[in-house]
C-alpha positions in Angstrom: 22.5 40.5 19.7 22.7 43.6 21.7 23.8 43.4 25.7 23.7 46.8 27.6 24.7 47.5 30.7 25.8 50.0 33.4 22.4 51.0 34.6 22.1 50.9 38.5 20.7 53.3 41.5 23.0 56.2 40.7 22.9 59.5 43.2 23.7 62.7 42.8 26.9 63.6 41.4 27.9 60.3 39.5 28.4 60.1 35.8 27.4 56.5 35.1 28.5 55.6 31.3 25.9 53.0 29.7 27.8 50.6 27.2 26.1 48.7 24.7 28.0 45.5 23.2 27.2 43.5 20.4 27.9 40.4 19.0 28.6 39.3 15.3 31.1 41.3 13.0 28.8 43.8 11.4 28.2 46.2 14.0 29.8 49.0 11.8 27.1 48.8 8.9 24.4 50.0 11.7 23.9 53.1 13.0 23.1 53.1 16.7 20.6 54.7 19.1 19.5 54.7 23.1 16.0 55.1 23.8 14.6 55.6 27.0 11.1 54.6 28.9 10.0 55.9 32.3 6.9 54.1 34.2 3.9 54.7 32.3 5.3 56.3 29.7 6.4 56.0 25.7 9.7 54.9 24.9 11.4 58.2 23.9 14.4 59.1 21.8 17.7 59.7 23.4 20.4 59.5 21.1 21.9 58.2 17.8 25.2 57.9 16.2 26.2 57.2 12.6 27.4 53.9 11.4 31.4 55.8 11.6 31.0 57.7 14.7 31.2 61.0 12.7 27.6 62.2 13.4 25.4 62.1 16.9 22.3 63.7 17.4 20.9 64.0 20.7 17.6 64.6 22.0 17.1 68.2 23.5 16.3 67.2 27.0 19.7 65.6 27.1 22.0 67.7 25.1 25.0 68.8 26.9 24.4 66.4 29.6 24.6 63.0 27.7 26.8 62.0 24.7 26.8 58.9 22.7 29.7 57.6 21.7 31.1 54.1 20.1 34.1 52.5 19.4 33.9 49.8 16.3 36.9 47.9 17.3 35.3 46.8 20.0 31.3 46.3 18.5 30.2 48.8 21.7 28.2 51.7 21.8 28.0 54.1 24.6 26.1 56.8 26.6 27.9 59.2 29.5 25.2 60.2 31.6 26.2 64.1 33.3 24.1 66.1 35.4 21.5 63.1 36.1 17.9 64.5 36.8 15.3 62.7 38.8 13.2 62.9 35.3 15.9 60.4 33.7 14.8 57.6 35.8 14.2 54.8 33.0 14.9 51.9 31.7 17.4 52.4 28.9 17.4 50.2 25.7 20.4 50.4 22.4 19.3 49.4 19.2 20.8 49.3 15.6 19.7 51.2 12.7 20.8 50.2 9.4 20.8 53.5 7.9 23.8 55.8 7.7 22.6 58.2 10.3 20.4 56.8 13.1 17.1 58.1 13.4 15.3 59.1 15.9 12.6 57.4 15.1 12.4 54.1 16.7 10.5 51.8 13.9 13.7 52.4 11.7 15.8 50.1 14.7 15.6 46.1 13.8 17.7 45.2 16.7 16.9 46.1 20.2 19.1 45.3 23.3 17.0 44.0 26.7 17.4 47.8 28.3 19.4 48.5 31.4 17.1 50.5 34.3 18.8 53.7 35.4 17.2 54.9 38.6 18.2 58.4 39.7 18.5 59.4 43.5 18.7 62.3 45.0 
């Protein structure tokens, strides 16, 4: 099961960090991923991070603005959110992988967490 929060109103200037937390004691044989979905939109691709941490790939309209991170110790994933854009209003979903490397395609994910909405104000 995967629990994400740290979503919220967010203005200008604040760097909100997303956590994801899951339960059970194999959340180190999944890669992990954040998706996205704005209103009347697809879900889109955000990030993904391999099952070690060693590897992230991030989508291009985030790069050098978000980074996903995790810490296996503790079963959480995260995402620090810089420089939030009006255009990154969404609701904001982590999901597991269980391939090596996440991918950033979203029918590879089995386990999906009930999204956080991240509403950007300016």
């Amino acid at each position: 099961q995967l629990q994400a929060s740290g979503g919220g109103l967010v203005q200008a200037g604040v760097s909100p960090r997303l956590s994801c937390a899951a339960s059970g004691r194999t959340f180190s044989r999944y890669a992990m991923g954040w998706f996205r979905q704005a209103p009347g939109k697809e879900r889109e691709f955000v990030a993904t991070i391999s099952r070690s941490g060693g590897s992230t790939n991030h989508a291009d309209s985030v790069k050098d603005r978000f980074t996903i991170s995790r810490d296996n110790a503790k079963n959480t994933v995260y995402l620090q959110m810089n420089s939030l854009k009006s255009e990154d209003t969404a609701v904001y979903y982590c999901a597991a992988d269980p391939g090596l490397y996440g991918s950033r395609n979203s029918v590879e994910y089995i386990y999906w967490g009930q999204g956080t909405q991240v509403t950007v104000s300016s």
